[in-house]
C-alpha positions in Angstrom: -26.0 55.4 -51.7 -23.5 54.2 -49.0 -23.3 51.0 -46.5 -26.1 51.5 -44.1 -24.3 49.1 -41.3 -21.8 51.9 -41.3 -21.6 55.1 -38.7 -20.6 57.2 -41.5 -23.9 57.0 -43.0 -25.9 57.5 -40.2 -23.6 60.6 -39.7 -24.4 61.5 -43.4 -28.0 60.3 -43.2 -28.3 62.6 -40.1 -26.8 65.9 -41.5 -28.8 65.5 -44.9 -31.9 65.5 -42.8 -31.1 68.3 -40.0 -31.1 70.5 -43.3 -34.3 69.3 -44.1 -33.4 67.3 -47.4 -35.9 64.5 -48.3 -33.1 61.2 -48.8 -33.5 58.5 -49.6 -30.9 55.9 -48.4 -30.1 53.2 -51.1 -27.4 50.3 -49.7 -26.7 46.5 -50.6 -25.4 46.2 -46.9 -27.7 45.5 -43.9 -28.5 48.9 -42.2 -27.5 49.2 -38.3 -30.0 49.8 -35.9 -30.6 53.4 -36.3 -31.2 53.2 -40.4 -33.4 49.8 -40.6 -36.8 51.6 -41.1 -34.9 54.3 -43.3 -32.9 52.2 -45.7 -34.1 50.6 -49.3 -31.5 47.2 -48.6 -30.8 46.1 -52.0 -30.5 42.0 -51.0 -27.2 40.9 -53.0 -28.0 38.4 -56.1 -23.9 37.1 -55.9 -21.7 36.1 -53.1 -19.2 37.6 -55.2 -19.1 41.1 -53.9 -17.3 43.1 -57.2 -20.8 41.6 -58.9 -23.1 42.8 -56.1 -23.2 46.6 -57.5 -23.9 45.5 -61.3 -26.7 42.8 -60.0 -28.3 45.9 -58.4 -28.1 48.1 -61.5 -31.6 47.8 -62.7 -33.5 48.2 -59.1 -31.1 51.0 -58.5 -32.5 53.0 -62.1 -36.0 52.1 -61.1 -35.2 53.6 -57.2 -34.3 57.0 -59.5 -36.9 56.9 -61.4 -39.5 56.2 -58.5 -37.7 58.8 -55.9 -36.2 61.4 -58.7 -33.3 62.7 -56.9 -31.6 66.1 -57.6 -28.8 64.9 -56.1 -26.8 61.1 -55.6 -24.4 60.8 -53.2 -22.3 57.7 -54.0 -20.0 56.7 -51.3 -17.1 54.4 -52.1 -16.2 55.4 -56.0 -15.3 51.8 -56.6 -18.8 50.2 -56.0 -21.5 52.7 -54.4 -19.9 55.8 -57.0 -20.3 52.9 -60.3 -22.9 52.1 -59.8 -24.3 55.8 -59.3 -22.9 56.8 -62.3 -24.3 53.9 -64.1 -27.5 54.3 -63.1 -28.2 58.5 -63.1 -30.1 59.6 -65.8 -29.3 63.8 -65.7 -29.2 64.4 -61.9 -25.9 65.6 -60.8 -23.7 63.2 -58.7 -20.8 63.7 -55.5 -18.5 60.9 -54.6 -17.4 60.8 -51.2 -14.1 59.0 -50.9 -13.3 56.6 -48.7 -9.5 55.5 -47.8 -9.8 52.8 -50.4 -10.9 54.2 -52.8 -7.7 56.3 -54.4 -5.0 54.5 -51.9 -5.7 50.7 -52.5 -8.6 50.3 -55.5 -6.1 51.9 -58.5 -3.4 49.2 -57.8 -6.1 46.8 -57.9 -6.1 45.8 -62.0 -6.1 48.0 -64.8 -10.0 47.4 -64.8 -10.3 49.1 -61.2 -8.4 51.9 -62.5 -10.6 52.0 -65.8 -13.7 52.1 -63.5 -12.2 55.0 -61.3 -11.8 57.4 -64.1 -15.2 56.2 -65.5 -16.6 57.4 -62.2 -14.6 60.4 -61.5 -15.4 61.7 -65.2 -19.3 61.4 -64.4 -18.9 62.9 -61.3 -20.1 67.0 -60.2 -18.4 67.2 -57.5 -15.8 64.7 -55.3 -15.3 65.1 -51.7 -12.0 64.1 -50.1 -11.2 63.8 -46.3 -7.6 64.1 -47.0 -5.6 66.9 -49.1 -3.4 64.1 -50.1 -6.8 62.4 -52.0 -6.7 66.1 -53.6 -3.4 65.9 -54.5 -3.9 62.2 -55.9 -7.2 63.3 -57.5 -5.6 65.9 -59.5 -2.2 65.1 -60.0 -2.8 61.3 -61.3 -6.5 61.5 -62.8 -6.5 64.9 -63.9 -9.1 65.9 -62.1 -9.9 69.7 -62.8 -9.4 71.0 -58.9 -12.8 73.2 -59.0 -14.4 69.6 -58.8 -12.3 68.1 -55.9 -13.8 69.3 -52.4 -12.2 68.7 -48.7 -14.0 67.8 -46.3 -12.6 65.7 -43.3 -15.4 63.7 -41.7 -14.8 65.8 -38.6 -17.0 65.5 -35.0 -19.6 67.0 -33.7 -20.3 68.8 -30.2 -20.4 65.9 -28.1 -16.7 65.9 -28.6 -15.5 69.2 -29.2 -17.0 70.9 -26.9 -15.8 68.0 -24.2 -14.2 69.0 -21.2 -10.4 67.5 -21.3 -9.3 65.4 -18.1 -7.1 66.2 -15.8 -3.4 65.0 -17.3 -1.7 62.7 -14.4 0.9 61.0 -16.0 2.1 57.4 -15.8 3.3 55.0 -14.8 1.4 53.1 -15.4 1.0 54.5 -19.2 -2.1 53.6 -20.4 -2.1 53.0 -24.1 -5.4 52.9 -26.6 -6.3 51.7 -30.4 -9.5 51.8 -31.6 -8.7 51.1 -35.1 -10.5 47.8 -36.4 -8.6 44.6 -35.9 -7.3 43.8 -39.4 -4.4 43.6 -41.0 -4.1 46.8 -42.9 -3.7 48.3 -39.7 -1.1 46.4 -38.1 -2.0 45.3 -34.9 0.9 42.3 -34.8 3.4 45.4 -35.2 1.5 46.7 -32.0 2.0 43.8 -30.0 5.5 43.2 -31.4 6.7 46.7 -30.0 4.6 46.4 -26.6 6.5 42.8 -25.9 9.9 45.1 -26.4 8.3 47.4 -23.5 7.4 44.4 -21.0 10.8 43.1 -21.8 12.6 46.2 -20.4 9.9 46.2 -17.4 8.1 49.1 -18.2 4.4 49.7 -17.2 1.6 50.2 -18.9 -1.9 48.7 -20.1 -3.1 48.6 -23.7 -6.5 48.5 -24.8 -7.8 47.5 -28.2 -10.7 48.9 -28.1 -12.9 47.5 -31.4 -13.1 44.1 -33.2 -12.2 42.7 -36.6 -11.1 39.7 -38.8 -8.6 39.3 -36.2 -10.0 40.0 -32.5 -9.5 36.5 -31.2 -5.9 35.9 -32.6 -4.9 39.0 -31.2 -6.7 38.5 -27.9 -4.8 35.0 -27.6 -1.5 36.6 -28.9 -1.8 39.0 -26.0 -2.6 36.4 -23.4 0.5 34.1 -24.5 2.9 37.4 -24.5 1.4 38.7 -21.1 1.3 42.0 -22.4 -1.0 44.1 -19.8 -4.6 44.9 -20.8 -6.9 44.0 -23.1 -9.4 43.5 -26.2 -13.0 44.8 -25.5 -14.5 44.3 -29.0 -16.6 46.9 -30.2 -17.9 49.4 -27.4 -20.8 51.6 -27.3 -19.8 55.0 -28.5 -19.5 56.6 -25.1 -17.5 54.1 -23.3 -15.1 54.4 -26.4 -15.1 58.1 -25.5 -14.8 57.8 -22.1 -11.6 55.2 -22.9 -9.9 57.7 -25.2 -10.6 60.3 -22.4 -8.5 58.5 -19.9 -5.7 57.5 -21.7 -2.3 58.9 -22.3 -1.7 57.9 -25.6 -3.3 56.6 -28.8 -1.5 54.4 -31.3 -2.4 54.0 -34.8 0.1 51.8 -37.1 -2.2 51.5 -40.4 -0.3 51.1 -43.7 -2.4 52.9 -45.2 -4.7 55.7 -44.7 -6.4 58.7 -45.4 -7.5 61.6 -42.8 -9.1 58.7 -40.1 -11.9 59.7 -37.8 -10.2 57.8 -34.9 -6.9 60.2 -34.8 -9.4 63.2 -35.0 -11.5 61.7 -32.0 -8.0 60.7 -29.9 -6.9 64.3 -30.4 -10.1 66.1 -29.3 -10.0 63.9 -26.2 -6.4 64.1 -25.3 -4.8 61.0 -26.0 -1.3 61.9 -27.4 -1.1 60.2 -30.8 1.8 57.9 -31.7 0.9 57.1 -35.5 2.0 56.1 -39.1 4.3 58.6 -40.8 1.6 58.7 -43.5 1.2 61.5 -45.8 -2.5 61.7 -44.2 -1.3 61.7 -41.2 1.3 64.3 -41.2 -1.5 66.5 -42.1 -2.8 66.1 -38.2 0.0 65.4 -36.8 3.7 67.3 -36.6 6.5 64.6 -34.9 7.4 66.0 -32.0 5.4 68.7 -31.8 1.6 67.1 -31.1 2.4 63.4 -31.7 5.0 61.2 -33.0 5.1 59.0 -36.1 6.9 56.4 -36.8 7.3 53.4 -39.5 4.3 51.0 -39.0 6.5 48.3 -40.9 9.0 48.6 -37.7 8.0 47.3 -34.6 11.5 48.6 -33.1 10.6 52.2 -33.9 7.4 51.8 -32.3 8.7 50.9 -29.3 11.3 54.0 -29.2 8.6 56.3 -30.0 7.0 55.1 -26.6 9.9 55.0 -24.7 10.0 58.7 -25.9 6.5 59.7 -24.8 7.1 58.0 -21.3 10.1 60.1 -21.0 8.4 63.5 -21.9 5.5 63.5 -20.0 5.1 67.4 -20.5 5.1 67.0 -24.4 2.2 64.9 -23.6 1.1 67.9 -21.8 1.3 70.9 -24.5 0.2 68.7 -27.1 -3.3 68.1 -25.3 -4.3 71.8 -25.7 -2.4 71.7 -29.0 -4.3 69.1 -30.4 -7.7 70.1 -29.1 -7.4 73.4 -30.7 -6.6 72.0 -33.9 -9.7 69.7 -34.5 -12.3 72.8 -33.1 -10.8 74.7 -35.8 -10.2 72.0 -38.3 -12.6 69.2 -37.7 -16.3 70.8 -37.1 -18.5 68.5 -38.8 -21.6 71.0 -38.7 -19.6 73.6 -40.0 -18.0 71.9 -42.8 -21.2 70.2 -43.6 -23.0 73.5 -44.5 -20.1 74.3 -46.6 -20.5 71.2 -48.9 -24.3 71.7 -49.1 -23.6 75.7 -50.2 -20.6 74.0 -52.3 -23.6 71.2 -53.6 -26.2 74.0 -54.3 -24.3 75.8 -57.0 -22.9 72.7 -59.3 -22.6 72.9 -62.8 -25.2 71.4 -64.8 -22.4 69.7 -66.5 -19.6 67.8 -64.9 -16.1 69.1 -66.0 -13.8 67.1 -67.9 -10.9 65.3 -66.4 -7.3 66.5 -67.5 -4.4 64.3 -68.7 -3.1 62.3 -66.0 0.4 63.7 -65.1 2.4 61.4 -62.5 1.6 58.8 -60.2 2.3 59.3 -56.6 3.6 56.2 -54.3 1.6 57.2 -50.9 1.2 54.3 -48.8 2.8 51.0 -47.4 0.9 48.7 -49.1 2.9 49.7 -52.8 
């Protein structure tokens, strides 16, 4: 049960079926391209979107009833994970998290939080990208840690196994995001700092390479400040590869996160990342050592932090090899994949019992 318009479940949907499981793919979100003859779409009954999961409670039962799962995997605890845990009868259940999910939904209302335990508590098995999530998991829902599982949603071959570039550096630097267009990930802090670069005449080109709420604001933002480059929108996945390839360095100012699959992607193809000094992030990513992270909140930091990759092109250099290293051994999404299905295959019949709750951890900008 997951959004069928997303990449993530066609990644999922994909591994499931490589192993030869039999799924069924259950979403109230229209599927993309590659899932529209594999997908049950659930048509929404509400254009209020907290209501959507509850109006589908009753063709989701009948789904399990006609398919009779062993196994539902609920992405998203806070809609997908409810309503799987409203709707199982005795089949055992994993909850993938997404970001969301423990950094944003908790803070919501005390009902959010209510519905979070509810869902943890009926859960088998939850799968985390981030050891943070593990920490927050255990730590502030008391979560017994023989149900928490890591797994970052890591690459495939296509990327690992990618040649890297030859490294010329700049000038001109050429400077990358592919991080959606929104506000949660800060693009006006982007611009902010690259306008302190143009002002003290140094050269580079910035693409934002994806789309979002705000794609046009930002594209006319960038055209009044005359900052080099541009805004493509969403790209086919190999142009987006081949961009990331061919630049020097990858910025990523979100204010809140958990282990993202851009960072992984930027690193694999050697773009030096310049990112959030997120907990998530520091997991990936040592400042000075194979990136650099700064406060997304400060544009003026930002701006140092590039100034200091433009000024040490060989750190660029080491960290390439550094980086690409870390993700082969780290990131292999076949690899950790048949770890959660042996990790799936010997659940208890019972889902343990969550723990008193012990402290609350502050973990991103957005508290």
């Amino acid at each position: 049960m997951a959004d069928a318009s997303s990449f993530h479940t066609l990644k999922w949907f994909r591994a499931y079926r490589a192993r030869g499981a039999d799924v069924l793919l259950v979403s109230l979100e229209p599927p993309r391209a590659e899932l529209s003859g594999e997908t049950r779409f659930l048509r929404p009954r509400t254009r209020l979107r907290p209501l959507n999961y509850l109006s589908a409670l009753s063709r989701v039962k009948a789904l399990v009833s006609e398919f009779g799962p062993e196994l539902i995997n609920a992405h998203m605890a806070t809609g997908y994970g409810l309503l799987a845990a409203l709707a199982s009868r005795n089949e055992k259940i994993v909850v993938s998290l997404w970001g969301p999910d423990i950094l944003q939904s908790p803070w919501k209302s005390p009902l959010h939080r209510k519905a979070l335990h509810f869902v943890f508590a009926r859960a088998h098995l939850i799968q985390t990208d981030a050891r943070l999530a593990d920490r927050i998991l255990i730590e502030d829902f008391g979560v017994p840690e023989e149900k928490v599982f890591f797994m970052p949603y890591g690459l495939g071959p296509d990327l690992l196994e990618r040649p890297l570039g030859e490294f010329i550096s700049g000038p001109p630097w050429r400077l990358i995001t592919h991080r959606k267009l929104e506000p949660i990930y800060a693009p006006r802090a982007v611009l902010e700092a690259l306008s302190q670069l143009k002002a003290r005449n140094v050269r580079f080109t910035m693409t934002f390479a994806s789309g979002g709420s705000l794609e046009r604001s930002i594209r006319e933002e960038m055209a009044s400040r005359g900052i080099p480059g541009e805004v493509t929108g969403w790209l086919p996945e190999q142009e987006l590869y081949n961009r990331l390839a061919d630049s020097h360095i990858f910025i990523s100012a979100s204010l809140s996160d958990t282990t993202p699959v851009s960072l992984l992607e930027a690193m694999a193809l050697g773009a030096f990342p310049v990112v959030s000094d997120l907990p998530a992030n520091a997991e990936w990513v040592s400042d000075g050592l194979n990136g650099l992270l700064f406060n997304p909140t400060c544009p003026q930091e930002l701006a140092r932090k590039l100034e200091e990759c433009f000024g040490r092109p060989e750190l660029i250099r080491r960290a390439r090899e550094l980086n690409r290293a870390q993700v082969r051994q780290r990131a292999c999404w076949d690899r950790d994949f048949d770890r959660f299905m042996e990790k799936v295959a010997c659940l208890p019949p019972v889902p343990l019992r969550l723990s008193k709750r012990h402290r609350v951890l502050p973990w991103s900008y957005l508290r």
